[in-house]
Backbone of each chain as ProteinMPNN parsed JSONL, in Angstrom:
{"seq_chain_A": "XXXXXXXXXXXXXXXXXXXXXXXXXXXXXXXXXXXXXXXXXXXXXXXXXXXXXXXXXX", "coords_chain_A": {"N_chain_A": [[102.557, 5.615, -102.351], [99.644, 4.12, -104.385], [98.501, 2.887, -107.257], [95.791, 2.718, -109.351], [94.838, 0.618, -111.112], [92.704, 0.31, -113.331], [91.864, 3.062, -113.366], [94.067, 4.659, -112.661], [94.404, 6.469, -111.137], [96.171, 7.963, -107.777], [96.089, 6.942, -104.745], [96.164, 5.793, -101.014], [95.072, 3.491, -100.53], [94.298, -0.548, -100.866], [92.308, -0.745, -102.776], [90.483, 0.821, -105.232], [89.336, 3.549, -104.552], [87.437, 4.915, -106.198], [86.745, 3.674, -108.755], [87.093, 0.937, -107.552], [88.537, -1.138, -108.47], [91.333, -2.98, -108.191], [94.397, -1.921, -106.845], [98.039, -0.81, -107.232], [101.378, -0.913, -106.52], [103.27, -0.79, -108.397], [104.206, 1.544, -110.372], [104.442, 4.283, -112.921], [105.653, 7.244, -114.198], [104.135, 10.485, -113.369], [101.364, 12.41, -113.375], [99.607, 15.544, -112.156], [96.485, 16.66, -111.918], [94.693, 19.371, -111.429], [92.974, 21.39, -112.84], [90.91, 19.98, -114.268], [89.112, 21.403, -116.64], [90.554, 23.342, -117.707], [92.926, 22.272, -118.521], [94.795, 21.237, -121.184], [96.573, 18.976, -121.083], [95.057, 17.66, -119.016], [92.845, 16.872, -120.741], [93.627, 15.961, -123.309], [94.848, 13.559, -121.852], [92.488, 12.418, -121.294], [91.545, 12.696, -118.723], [88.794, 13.571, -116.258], [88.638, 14.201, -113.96], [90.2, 16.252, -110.902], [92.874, 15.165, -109.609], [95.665, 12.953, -108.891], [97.628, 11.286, -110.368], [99.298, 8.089, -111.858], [101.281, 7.504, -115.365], [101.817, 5.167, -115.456], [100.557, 1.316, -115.0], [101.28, -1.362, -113.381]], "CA_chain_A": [[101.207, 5.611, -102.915], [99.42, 2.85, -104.951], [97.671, 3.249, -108.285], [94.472, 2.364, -109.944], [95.353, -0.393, -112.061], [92.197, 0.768, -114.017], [91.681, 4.438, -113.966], [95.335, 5.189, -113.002], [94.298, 7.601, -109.595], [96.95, 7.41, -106.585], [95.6, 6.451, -103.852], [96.742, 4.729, -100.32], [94.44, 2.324, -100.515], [94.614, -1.472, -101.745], [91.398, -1.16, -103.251], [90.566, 2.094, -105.812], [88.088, 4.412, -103.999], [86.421, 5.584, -107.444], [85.904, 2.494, -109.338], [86.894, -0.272, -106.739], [89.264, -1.885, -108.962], [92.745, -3.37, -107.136], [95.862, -0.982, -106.798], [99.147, -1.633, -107.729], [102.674, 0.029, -106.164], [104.132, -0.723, -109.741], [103.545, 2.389, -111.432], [105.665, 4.896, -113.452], [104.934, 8.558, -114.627], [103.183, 11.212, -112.092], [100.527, 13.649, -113.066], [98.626, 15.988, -111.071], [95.68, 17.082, -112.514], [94.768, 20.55, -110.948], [91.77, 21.98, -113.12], [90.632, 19.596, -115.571], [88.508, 22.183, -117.439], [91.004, 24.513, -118.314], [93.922, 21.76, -118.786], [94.889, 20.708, -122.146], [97.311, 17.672, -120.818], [94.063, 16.592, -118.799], [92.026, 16.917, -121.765], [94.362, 14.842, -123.761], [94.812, 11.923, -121.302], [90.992, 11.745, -121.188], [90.895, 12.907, -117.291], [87.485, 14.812, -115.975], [88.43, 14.592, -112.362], [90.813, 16.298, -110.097], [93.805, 14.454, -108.967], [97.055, 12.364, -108.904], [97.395, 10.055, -111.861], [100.414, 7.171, -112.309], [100.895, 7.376, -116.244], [101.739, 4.053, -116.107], [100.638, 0.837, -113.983], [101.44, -2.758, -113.913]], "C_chain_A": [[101.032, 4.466, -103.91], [98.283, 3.065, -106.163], [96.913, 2.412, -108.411], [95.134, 1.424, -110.974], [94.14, 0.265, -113.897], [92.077, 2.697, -114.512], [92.662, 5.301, -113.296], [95.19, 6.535, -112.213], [95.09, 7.227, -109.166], [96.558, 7.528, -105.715], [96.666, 5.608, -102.24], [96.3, 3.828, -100.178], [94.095, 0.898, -101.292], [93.011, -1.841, -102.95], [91.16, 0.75, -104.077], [89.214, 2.772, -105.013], [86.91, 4.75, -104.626], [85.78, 4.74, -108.066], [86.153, 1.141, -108.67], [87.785, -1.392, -107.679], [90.723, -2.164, -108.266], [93.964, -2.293, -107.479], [97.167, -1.526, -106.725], [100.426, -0.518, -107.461], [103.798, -0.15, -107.505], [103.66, -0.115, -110.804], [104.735, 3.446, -111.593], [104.872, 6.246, -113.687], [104.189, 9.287, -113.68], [102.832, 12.364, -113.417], [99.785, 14.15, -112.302], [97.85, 17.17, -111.85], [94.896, 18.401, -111.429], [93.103, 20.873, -111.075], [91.758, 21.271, -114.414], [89.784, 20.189, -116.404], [88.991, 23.474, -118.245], [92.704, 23.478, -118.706], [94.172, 21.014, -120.23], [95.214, 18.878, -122.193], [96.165, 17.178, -120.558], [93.251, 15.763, -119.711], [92.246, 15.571, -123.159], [94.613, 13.452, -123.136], [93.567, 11.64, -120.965], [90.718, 12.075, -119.224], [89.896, 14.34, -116.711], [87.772, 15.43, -114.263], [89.872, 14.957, -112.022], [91.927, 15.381, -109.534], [95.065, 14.11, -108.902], [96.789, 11.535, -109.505], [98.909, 9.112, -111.825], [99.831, 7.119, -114.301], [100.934, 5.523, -116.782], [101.456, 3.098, -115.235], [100.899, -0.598, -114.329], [100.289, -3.521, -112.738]], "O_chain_A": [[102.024, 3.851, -104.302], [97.161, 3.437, -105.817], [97.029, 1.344, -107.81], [96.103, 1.851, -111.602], [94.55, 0.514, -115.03], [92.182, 3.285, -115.588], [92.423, 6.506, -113.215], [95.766, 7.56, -112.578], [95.418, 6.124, -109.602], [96.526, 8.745, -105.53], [97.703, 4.978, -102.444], [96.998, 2.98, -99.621], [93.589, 1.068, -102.401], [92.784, -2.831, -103.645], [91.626, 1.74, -103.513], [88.122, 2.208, -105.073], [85.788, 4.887, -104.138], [84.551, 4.739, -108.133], [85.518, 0.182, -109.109], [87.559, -2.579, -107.445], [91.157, -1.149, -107.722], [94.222, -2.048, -108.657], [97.389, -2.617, -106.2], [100.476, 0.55, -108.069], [104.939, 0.31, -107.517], [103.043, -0.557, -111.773], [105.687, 3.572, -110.823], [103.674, 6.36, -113.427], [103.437, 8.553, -113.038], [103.625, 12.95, -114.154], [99.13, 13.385, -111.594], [98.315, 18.229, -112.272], [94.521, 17.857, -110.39], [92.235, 20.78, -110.207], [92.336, 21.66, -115.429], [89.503, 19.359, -117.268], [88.402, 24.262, -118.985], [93.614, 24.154, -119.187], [93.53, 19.965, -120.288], [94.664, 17.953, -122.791], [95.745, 16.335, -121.351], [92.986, 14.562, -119.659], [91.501, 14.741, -123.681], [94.591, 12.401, -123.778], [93.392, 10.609, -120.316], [89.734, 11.637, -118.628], [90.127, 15.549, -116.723], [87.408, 16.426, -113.638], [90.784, 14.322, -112.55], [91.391, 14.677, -108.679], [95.808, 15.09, -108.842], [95.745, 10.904, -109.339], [99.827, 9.927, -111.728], [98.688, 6.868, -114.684], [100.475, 4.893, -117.734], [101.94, 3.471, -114.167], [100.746, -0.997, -115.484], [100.074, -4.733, -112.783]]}, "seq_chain_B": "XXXXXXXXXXXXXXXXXXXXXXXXXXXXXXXXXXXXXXXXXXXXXXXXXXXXXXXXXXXXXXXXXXXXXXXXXXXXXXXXXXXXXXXXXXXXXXXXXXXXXXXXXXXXXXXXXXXXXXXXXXXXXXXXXXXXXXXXXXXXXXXXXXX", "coords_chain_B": {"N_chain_B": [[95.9, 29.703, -121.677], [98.876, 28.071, -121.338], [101.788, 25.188, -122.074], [104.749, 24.819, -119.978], [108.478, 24.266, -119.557], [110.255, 23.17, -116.807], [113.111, 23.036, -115.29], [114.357, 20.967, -112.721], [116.235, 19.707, -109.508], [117.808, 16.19, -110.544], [116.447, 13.73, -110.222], [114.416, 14.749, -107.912], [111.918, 15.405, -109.19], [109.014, 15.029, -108.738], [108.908, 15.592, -106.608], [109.266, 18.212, -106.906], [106.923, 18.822, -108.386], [104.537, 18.088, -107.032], [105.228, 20.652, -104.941], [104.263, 22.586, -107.184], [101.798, 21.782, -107.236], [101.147, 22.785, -104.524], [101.295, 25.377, -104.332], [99.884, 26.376, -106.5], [97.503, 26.343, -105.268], [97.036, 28.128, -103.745], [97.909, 30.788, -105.359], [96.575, 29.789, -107.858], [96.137, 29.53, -111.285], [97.082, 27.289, -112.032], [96.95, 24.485, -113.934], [97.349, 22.187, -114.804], [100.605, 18.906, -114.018], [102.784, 17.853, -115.301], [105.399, 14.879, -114.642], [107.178, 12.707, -116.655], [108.474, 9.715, -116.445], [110.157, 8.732, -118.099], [111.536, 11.602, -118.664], [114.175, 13.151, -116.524], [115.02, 15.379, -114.673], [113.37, 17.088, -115.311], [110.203, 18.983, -115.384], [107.24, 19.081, -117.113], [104.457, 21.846, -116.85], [101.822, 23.169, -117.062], [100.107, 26.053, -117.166], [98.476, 29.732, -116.223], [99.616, 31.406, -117.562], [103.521, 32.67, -118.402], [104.942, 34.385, -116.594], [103.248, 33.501, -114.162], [104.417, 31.152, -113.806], [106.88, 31.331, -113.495], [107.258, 33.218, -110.94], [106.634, 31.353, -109.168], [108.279, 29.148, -108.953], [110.67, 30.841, -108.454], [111.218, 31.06, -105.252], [110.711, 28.43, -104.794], [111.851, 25.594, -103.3], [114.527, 22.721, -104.829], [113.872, 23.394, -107.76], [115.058, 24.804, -110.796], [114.957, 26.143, -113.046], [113.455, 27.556, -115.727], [112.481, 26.908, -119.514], [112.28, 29.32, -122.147], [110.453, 29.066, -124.182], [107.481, 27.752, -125.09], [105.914, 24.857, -124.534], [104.191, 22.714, -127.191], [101.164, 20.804, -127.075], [101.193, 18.825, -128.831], [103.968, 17.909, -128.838], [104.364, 16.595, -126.31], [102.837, 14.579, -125.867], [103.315, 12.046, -126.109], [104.27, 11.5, -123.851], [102.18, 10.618, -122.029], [101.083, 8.641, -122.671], [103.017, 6.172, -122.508], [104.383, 3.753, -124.057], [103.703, -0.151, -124.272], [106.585, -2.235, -122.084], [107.077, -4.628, -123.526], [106.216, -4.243, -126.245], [108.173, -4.457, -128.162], [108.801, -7.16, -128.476], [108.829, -10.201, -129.332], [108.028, -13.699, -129.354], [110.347, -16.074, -129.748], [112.223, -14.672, -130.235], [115.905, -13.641, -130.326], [117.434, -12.326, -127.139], [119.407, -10.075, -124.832], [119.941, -10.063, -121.795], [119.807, -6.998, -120.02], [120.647, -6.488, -117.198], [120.643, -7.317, -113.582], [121.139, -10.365, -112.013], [121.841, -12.015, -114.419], [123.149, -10.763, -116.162], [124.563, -9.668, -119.722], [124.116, -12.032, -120.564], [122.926, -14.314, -123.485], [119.933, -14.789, -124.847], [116.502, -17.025, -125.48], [113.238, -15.398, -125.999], [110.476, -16.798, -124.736], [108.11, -17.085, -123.613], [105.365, -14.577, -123.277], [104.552, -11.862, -121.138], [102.109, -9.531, -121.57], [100.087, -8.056, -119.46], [102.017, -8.063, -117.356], [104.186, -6.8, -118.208], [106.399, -8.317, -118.733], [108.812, -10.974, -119.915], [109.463, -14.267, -120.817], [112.542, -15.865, -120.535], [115.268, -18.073, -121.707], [118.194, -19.149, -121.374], [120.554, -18.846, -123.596], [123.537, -19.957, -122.893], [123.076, -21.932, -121.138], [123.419, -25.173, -119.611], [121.377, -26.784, -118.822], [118.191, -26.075, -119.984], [116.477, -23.571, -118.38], [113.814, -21.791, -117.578], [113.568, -18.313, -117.161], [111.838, -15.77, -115.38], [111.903, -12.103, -116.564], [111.631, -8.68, -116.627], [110.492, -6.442, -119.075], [111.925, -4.538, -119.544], [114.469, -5.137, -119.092], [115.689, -6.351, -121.347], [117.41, -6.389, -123.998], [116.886, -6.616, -127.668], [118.303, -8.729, -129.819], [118.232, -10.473, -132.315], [116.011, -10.381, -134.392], [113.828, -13.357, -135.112], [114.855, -16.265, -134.631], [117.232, -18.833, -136.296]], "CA_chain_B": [[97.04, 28.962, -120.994], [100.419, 27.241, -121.828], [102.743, 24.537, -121.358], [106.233, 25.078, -119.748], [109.316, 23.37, -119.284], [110.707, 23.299, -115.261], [114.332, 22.241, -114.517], [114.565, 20.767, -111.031], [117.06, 18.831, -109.464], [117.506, 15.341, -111.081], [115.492, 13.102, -108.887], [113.415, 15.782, -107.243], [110.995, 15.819, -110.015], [107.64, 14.214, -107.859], [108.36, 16.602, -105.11], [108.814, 19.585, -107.487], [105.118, 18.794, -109.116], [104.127, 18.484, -105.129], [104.949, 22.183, -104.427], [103.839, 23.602, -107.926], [100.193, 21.712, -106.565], [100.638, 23.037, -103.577], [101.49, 26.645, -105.373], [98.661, 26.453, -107.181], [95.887, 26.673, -103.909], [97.905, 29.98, -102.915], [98.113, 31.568, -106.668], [95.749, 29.152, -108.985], [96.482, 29.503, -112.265], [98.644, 26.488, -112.766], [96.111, 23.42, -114.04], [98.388, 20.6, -114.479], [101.861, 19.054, -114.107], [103.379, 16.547, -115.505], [106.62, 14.562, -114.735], [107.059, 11.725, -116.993], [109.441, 8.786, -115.924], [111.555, 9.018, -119.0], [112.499, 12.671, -118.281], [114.755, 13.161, -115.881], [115.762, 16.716, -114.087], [112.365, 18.323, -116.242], [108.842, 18.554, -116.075], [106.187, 20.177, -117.732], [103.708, 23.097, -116.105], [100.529, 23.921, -117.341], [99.38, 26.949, -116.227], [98.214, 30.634, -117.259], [100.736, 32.177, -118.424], [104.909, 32.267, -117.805], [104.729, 34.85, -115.126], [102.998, 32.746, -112.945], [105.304, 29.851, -113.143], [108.204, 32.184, -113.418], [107.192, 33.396, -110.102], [106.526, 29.892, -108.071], [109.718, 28.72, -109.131], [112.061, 31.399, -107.766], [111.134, 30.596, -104.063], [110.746, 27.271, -104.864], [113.206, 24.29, -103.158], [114.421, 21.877, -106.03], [113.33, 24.065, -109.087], [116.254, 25.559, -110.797], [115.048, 27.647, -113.616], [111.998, 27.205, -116.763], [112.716, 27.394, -120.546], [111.755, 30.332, -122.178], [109.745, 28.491, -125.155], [106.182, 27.11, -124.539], [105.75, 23.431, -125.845], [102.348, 22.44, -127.944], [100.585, 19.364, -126.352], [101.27, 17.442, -129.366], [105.083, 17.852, -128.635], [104.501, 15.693, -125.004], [101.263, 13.572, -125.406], [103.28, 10.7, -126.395], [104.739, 11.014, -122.734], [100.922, 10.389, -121.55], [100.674, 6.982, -123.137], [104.122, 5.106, -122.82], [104.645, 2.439, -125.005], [104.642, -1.322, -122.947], [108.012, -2.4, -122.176], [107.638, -6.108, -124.187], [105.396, -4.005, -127.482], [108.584, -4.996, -129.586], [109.345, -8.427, -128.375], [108.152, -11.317, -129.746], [108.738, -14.882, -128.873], [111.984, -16.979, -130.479], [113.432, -13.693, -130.624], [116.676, -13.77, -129.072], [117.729, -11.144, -126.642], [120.626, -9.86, -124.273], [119.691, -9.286, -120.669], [120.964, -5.83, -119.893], [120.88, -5.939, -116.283], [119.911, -8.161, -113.089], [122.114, -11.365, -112.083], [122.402, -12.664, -115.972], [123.734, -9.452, -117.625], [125.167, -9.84, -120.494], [123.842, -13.47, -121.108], [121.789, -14.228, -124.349], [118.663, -15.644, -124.246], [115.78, -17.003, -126.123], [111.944, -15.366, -125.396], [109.81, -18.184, -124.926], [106.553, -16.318, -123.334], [105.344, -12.568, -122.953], [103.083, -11.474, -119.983], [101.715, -8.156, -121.687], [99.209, -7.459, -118.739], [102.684, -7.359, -116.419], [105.054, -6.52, -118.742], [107.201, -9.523, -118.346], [109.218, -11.858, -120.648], [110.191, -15.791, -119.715], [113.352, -16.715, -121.468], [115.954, -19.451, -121.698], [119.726, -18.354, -121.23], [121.256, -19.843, -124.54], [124.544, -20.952, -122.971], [122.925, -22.849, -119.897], [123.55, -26.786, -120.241], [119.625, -27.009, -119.075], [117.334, -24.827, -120.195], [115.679, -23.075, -117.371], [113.087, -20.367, -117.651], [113.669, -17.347, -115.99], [111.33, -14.485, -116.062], [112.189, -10.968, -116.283], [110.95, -7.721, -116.475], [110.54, -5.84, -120.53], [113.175, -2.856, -119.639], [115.43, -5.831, -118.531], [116.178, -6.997, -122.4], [117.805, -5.526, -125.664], [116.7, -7.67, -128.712], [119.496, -8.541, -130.528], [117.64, -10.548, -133.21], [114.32, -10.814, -134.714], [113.629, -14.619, -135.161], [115.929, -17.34, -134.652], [117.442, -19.593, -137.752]], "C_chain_B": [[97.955, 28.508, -121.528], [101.091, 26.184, -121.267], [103.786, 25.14, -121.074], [107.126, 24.519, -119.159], [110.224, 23.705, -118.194], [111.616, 22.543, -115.581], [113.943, 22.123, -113.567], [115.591, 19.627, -111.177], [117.143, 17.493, -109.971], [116.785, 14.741, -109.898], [114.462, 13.364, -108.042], [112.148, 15.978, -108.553], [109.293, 15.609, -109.741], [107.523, 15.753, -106.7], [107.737, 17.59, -105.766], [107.477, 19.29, -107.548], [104.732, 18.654, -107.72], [103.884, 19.975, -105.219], [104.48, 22.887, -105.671], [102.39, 23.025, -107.328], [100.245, 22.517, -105.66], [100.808, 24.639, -103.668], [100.508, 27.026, -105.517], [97.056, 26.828, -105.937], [96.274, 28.042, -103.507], [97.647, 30.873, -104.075], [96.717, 30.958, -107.68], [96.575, 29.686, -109.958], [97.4, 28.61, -112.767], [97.071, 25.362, -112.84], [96.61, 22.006, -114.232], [99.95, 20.28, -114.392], [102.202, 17.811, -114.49], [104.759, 16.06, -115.292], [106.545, 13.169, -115.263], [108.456, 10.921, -116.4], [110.88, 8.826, -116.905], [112.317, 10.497, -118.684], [113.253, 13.116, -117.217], [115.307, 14.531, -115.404], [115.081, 18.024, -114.937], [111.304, 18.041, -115.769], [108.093, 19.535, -116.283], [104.839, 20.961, -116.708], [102.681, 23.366, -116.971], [99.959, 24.796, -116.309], [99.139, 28.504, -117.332], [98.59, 31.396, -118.049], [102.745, 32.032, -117.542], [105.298, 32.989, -116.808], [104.575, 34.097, -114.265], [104.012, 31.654, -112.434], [106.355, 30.428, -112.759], [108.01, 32.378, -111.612], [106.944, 32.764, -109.012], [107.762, 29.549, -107.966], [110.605, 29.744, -108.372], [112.46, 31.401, -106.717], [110.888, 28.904, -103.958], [111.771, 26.197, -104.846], [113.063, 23.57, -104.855], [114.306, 22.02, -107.768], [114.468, 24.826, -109.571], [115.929, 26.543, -111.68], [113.802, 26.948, -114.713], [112.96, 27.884, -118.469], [111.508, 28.097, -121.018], [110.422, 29.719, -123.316], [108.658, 27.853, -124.459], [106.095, 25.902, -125.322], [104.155, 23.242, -125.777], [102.128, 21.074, -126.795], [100.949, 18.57, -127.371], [103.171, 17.048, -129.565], [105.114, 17.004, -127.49], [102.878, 14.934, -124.653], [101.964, 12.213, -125.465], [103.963, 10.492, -124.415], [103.697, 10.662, -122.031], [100.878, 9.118, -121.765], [101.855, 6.081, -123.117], [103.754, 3.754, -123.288], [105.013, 0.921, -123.911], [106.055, -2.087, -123.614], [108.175, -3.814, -123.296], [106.777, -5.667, -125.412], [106.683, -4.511, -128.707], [109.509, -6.553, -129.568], [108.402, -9.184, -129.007], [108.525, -12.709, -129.359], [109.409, -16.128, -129.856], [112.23, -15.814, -130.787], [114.725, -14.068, -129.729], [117.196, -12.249, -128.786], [118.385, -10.987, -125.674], [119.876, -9.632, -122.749], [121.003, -8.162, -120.243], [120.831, -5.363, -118.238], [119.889, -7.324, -114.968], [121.562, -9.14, -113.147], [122.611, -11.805, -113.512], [122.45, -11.783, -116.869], [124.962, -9.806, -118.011], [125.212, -11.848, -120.994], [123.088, -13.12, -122.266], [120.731, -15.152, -124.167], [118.123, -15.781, -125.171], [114.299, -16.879, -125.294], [110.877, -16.91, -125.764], [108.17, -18.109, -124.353], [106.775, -15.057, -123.389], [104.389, -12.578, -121.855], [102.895, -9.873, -120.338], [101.19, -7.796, -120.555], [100.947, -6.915, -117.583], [103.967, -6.896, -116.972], [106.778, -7.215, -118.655], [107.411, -10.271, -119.14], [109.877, -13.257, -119.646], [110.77, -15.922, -121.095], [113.973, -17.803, -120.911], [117.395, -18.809, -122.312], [120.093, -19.571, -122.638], [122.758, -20.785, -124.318], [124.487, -22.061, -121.55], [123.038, -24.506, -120.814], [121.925, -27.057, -119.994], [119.105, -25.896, -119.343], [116.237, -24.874, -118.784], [114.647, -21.819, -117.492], [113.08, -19.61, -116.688], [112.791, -16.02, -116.644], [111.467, -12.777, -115.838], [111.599, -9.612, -116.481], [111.122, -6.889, -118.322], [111.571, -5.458, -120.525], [114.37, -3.999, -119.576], [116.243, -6.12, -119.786], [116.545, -5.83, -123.166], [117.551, -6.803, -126.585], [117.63, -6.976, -129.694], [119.158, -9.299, -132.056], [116.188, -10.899, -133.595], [113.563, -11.989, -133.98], [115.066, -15.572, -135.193], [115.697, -18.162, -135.9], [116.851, -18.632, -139.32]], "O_chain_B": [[97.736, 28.577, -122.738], [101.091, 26.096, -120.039], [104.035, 26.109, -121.791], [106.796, 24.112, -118.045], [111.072, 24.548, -118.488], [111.366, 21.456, -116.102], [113.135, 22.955, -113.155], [115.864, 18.908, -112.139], [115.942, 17.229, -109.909], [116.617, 15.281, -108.804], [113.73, 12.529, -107.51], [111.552, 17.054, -108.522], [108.457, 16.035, -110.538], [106.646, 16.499, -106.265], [106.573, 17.982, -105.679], [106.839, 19.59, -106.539], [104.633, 19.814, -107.322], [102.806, 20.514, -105.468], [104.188, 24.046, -105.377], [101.712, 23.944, -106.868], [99.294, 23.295, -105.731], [100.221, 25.161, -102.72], [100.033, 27.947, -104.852], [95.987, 27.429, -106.045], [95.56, 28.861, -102.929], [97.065, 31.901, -103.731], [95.938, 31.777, -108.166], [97.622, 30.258, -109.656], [98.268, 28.836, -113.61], [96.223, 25.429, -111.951], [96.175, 20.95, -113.774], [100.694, 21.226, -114.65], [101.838, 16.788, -113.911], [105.565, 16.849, -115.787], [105.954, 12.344, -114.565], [109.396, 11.577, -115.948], [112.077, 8.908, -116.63], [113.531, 10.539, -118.485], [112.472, 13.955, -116.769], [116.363, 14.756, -115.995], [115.514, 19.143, -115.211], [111.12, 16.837, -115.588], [108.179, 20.66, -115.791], [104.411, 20.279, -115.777], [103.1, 24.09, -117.874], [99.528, 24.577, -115.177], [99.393, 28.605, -118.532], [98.071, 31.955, -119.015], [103.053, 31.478, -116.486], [106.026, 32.43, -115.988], [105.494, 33.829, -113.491], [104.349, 31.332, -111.294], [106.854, 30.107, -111.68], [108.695, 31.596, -110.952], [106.974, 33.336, -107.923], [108.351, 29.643, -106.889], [111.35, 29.216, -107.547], [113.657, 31.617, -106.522], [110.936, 28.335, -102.868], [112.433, 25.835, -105.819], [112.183, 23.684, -105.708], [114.526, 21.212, -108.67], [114.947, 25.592, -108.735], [116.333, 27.689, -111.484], [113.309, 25.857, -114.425], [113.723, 28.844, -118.578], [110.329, 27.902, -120.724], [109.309, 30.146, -123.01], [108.831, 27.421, -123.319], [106.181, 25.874, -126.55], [103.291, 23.446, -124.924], [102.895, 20.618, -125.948], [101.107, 17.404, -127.01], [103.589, 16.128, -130.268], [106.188, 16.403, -127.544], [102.156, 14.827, -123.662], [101.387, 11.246, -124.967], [104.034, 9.382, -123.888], [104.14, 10.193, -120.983], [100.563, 8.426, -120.797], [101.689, 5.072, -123.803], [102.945, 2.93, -122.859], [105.961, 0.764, -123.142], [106.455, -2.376, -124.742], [109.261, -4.028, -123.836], [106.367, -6.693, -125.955], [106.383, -4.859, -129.849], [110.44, -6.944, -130.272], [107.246, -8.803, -129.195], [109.683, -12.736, -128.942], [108.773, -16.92, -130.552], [112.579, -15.773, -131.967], [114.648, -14.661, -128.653], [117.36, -11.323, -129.58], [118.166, -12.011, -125.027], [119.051, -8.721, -122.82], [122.229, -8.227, -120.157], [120.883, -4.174, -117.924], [118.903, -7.997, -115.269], [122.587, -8.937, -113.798], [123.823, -11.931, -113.683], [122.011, -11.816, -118.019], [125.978, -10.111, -117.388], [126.06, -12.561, -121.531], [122.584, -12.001, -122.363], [120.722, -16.128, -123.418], [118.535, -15.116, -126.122], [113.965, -17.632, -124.379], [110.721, -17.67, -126.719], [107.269, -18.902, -124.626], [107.839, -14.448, -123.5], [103.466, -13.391, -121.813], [103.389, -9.014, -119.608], [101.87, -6.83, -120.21], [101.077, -5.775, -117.137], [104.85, -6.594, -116.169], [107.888, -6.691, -118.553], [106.348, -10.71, -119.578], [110.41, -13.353, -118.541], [110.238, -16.028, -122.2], [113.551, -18.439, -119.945], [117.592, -18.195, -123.361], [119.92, -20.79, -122.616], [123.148, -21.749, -124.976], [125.397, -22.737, -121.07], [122.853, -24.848, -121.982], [121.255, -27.513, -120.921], [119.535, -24.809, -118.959], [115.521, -25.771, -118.34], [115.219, -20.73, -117.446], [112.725, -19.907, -115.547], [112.882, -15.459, -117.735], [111.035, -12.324, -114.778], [110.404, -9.901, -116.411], [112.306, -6.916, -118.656], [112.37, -5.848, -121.375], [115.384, -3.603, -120.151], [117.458, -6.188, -119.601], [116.157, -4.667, -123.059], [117.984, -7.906, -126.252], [117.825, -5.851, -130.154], [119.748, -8.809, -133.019], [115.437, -11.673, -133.001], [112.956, -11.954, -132.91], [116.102, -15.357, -135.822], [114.627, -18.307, -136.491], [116.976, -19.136, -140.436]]}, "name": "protein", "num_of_chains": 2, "seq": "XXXXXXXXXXXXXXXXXXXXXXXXXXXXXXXXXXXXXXXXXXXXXXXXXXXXXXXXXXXXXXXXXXXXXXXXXXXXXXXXXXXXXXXXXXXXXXXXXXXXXXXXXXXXXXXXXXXXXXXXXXXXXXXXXXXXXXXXXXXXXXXXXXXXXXXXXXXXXXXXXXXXXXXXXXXXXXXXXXXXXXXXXXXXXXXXXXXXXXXXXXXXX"}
């Protein structure tokens, strides 16, 4: 999988689906964001949406 | 809800967080998971209580067991934001490559690439100086500033 360089989704695609910014296979850290309305962690890394997150990307 | 702390096998820590997602569509009550890169053979569980995880985990490949203690969020936020690998380099520092063809050479930094987290040094006992660039994690700074 290939992260969001910007908003740090995983994705297979070389281009980000959400905000269209370029993806990058040099990424570190996995979250998976479940129910961001009842998640503290989400809440804390600032994520509203649903998903698979790289915490880190180059 | 709560955090909670999952053993799983070392290395298996991606999958684990896999099957607690995929847990979670069967049961709900789990809302996030985290496995940070620094921890190794752990990661954290958000969900509604320790029952629930208690009870994913015991049929669960890879998962070996959960500590009994619940950790705060402000005990694992800093694993949310890692620190970049070249935040305590600077350039004329000198520094050791700790890994890669020229381990255990010293070097002097001579650029930074924050956006890729990349230093260009200059091996101190080459007869030319050559710049070679390497990756943050790659160095140990051994001193500040030179002279």
């Amino acid at each position: 999988m290939k992260a969001c360089r910007k908003c740090h989704i995983l994705t297979n695609r070389s281009t980000c689906p959400y905000c269209g910014e370029s993806t990058s296979d040099n990424w570190q850290g996995y979250l998976i964001v479940i129910d961001p309305n009842n998640s503290k962690i989400a809440e804390k890394a600032g994520l509203k949406m649903p998903g698979k997150y790289a915490l880190k990307v180059r | 809800m709560a955090i909670f702390v999952v053993k799983t096998q070392v290395g298996q820590e991606e999958n684990v967080a896999n099957l607690f997602e995929k847990a979670s569509k069967r049961t709900g009550k789990i809302y996030a998971i985290l496995a940070p890169k620094e921890l190794r053979g752990y990661i954290f569980v958000e969900g509604e209580n320790k029952e629930t995880v208690k009870r994913i985990i015991r049929h669960m490949r890879y998962a070996r067991d959960m500590l009994d203690k619940e950790v705060e969020i402000e005990e694992i936020e800093h694993f949310l934001f890692p620190p970049s690998a070249v935040a305590n380099i600077e350039e004329g520092m000198i520094v050791e490559l700790v890994s890669g063809p020229f381990k255990g050479e010293k070097a002097k930094v001579t650029r930074i690439d924050d956006a890729k987290e990349e230093i260009t040094v200059e091996l101190l006992d080459a007869m030319v100086p050559i710049p070679i660039t390497v990756r943050g994690e790659q160095v140990r700074v051994l001193k500040k500033k030179e002279g």
